[in-house]
PAGUMI-182646 format. One record per residue: x, y, z of N, C-alpha, C, O in turn. Coordinates in pm, whole numbers, plus 50000, padded with zeros to 5 digits. Layout:
<nodes>
XYZXYZXYZXYZ
...
</nodes>
This chain:
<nodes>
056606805179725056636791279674055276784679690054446789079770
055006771079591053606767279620053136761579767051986760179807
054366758679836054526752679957054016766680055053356764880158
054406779580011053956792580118052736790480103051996788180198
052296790979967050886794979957049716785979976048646790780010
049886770779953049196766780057049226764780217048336758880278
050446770880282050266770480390049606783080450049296782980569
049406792180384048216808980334047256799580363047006795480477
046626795380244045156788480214045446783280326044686790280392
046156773480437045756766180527045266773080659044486766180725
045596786080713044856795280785043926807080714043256814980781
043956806980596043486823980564042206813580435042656809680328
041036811480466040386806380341040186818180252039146824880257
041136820780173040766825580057041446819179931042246809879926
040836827379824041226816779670042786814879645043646820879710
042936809079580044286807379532045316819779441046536821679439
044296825879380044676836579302045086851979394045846860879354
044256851679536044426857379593045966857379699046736865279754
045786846079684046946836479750048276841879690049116847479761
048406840279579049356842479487049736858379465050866860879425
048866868579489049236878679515049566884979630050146895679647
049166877479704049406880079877051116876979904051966884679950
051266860379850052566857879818053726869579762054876866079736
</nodes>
């Protein structure tokens, strides 16, 4: 959810796109 993935971006600085596959 967008709520996981910025809470990703909130310890892990990486991009968003990365984010989203990590997700």
């Amino acid at each position: 959810t967008p709520g996981s993935i910025k809470w990703t971006l909130k310890w892990i600085p990486i991009d968003e796109g990365a984010a989203v596959v990590a997700a």
